[in-house]
C-alpha positions as CSV (number, residue, x, y, z in Angstrom):
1,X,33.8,-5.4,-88.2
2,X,32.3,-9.3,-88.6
3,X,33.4,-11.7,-87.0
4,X,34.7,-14.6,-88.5
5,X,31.3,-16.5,-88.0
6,X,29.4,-13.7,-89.6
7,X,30.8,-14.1,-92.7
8,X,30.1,-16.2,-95.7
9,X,33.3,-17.5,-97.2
10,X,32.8,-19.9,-99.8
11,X,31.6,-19.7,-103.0
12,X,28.9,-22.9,-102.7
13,X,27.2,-20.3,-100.2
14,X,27.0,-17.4,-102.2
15,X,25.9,-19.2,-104.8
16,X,23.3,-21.5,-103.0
17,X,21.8,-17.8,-101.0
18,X,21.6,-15.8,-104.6
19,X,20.0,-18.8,-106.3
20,X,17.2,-20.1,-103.7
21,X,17.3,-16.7,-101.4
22,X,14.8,-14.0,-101.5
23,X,15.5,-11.2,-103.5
24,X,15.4,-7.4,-102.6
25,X,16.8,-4.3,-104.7
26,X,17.1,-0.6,-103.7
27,X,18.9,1.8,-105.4
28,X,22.3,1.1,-104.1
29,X,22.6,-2.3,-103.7
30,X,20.5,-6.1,-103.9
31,X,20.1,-7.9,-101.2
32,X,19.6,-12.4,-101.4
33,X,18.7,-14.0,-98.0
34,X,18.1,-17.6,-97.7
35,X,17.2,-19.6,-94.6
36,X,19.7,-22.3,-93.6
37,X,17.9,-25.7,-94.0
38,X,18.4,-28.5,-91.5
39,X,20.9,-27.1,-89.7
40,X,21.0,-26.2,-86.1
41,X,20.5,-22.3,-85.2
42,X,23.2,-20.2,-85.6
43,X,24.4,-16.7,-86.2
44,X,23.8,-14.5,-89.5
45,X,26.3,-14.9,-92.1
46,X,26.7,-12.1,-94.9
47,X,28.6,-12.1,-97.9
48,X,29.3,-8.8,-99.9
49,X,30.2,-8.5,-103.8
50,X,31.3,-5.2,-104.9
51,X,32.4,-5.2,-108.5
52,X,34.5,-3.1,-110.3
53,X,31.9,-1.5,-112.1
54,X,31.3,0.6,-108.5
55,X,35.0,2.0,-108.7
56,X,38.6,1.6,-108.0
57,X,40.0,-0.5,-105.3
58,X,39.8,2.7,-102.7
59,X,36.1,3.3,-103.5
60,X,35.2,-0.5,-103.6
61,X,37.1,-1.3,-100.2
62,X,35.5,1.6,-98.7
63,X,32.1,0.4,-100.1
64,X,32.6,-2.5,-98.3
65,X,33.9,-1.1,-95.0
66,X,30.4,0.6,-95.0
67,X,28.5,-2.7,-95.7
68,X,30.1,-4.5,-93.6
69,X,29.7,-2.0,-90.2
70,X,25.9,-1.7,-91.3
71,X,25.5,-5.1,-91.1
72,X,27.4,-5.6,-87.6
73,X,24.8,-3.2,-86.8
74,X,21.9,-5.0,-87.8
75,X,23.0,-8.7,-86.4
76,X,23.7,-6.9,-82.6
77,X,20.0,-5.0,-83.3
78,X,18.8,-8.4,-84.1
79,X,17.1,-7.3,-87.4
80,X,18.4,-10.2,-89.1
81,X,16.9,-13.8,-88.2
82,X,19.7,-16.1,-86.7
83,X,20.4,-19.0,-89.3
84,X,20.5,-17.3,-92.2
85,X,22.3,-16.2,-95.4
86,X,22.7,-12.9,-96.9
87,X,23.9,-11.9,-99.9
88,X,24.5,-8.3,-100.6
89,X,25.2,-7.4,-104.1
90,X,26.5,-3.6,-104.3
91,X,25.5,-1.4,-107.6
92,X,27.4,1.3,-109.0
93,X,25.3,4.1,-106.9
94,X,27.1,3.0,-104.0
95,X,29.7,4.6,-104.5
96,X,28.6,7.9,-104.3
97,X,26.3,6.9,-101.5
98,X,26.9,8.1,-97.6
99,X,27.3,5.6,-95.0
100,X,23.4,6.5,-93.6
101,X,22.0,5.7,-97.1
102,X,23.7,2.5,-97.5
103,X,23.0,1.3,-93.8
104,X,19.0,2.6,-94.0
105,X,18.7,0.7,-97.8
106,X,20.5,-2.6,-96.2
107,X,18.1,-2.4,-93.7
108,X,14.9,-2.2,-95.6
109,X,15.9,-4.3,-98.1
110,X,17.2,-7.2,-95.5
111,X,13.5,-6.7,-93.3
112,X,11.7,-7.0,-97.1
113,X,13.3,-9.8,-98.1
114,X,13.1,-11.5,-94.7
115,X,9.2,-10.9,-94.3
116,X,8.5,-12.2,-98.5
């Protein structure tokens, strides 16, 4: 689970992260990450948008469930760089996709867009 000030939560962030952010796409899902200008330090945020071309409500809530403990993971591993914005964008192969696939692709595609 995130914590509330992991989380993105308004709509001017997801759109400022997908439009300036690096992009990164893997089979499952995209990934945007954008630094946080001028502002002071602070703690990864994600935001996560599953549409309903992955699924129902069951498969889409459990698609994010998955995301969302994946990228817990990453922010206590310290993979992600404090101060930034990430956008993950889950495609319909997610839904067929384990929890070790869609943690490993968030991963690599979060490190490839952080290092472009």
């Amino acid at each position: 689970m995130l914590a509330a000030h992991h989380r993105l939560t308004d709509a001017s962030s997801y759109r400022a992260t997908t439009r300036r952010g690096k992009r990164a796409a893997r089979s499952t899902l995209v990934v945007h990450l954008c630094e946080r200008l001028g502002s002071c330090p602070d703690d990864a945020r994600f935001g996560f948008v599953v549409s309903r071309a992955v699924g129902n409500s069951v498969v889409r809530n459990r698609v994010k469930r998955r995301l969302r403990h994946a990228a817990a993971e990453l922010i206590r591993s310290g993979a992600v760089m404090s101060s930034s914005d990430v956008v993950v964008r889950a495609l319909p192969a997610s839904s067929s996709a384990s929890y070790d696939v869609l943690a490993g692709e968030l991963a690599d595609a979060v490190a490839r867009a952080g290092s472009s």
